[in-house]
C-alpha positions in Angstrom: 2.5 6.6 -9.5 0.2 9.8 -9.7 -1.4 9.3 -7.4 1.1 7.9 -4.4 2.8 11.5 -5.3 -0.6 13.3 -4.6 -1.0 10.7 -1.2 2.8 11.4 -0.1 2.5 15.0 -1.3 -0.7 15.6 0.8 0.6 13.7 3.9 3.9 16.4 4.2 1.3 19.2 4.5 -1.1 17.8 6.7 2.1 16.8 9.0 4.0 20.4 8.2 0.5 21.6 9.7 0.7 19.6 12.9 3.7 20.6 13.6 4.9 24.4 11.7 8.1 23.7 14.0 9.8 21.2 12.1 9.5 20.2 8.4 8.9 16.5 7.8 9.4 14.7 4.4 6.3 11.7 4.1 9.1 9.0 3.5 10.9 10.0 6.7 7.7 9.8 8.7 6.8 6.7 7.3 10.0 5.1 8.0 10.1 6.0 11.6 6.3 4.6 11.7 7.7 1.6 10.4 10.4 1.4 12.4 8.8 2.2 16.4 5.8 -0.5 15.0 8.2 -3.2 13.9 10.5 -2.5 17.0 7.8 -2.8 19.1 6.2 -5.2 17.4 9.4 -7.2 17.7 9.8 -6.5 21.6 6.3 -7.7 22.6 6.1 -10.8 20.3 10.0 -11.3 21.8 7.9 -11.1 25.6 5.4 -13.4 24.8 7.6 -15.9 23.4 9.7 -15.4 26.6 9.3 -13.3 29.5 11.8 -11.1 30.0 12.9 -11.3 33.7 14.9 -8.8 35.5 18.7 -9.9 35.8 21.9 -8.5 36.6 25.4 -8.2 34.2 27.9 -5.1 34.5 25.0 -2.7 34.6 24.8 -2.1 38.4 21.4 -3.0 38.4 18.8 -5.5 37.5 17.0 -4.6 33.8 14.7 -6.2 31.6 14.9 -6.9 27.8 13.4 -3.3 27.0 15.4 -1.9 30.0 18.8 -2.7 28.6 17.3 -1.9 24.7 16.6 1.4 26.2 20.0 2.1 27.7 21.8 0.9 24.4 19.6 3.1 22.0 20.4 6.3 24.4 24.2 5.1 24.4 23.7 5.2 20.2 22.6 8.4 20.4 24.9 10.0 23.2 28.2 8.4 20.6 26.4 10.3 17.7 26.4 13.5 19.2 30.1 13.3 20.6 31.2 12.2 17.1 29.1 15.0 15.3 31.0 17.7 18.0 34.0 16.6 17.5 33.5 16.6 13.4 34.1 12.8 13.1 32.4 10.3 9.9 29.0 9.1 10.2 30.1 5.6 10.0 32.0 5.8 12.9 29.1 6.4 15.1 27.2 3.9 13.6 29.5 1.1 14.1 30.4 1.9 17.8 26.7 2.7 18.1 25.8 -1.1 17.0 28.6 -2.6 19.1 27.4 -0.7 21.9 23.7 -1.8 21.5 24.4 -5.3 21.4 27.1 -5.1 24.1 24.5 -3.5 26.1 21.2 -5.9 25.3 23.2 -9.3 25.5 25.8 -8.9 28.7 23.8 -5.4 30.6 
């Protein structure tokens, strides 16, 4: 346990070096490691099972798999900002952020 303190402890300054602009805790930075590996870990095992081919829904335009992820994730994070303005819960941009998302990726 000592010693995963020292390892964590050690990895917050070497990353507070790299970048003095922003403060990172390890477990955050390890859980956004974990995350962009797994999702795109997911997404290319996803395209080898199946090839993602360009098709059209209510998106005016034909997108991929990844095109339409793309577009949901940015929707996510455009609803968080409007409900952090406007001083609204958490929760409530998480669950119209997911709805979005999966709106988005199964009918874009």
């Amino acid at each position: 346990m000592v010693g995963t303190i020292a390892i964590l402890s050690e990895l917050e300054t070497l990353l507070n070096t790299w970048t003095p602009w922003m403060y990172w805790k390890a477990e955050v930075f390890i859980f956004l490691l974990c995350f962009f590996c797994l999702f795109l870990g997911g997404l290319a095992i996803a395209d080898l099972k199946k090839r993602s081919r360009p098709r059209k829904g209510f998106l005016p335009f034909p997108t991929t798999r990844g095109d339409r992820i793309f577009i949901g994730v940015m929707l996510w994070v455009v609803i968080f900002l409007v409900t952090a303005a406007i001083d609204l819960p958490y929760y409530i941009s998480i669950i119209a952020g997911v709805i979005t998302v999966v709106i988005v990726v199964l009918k874009g």
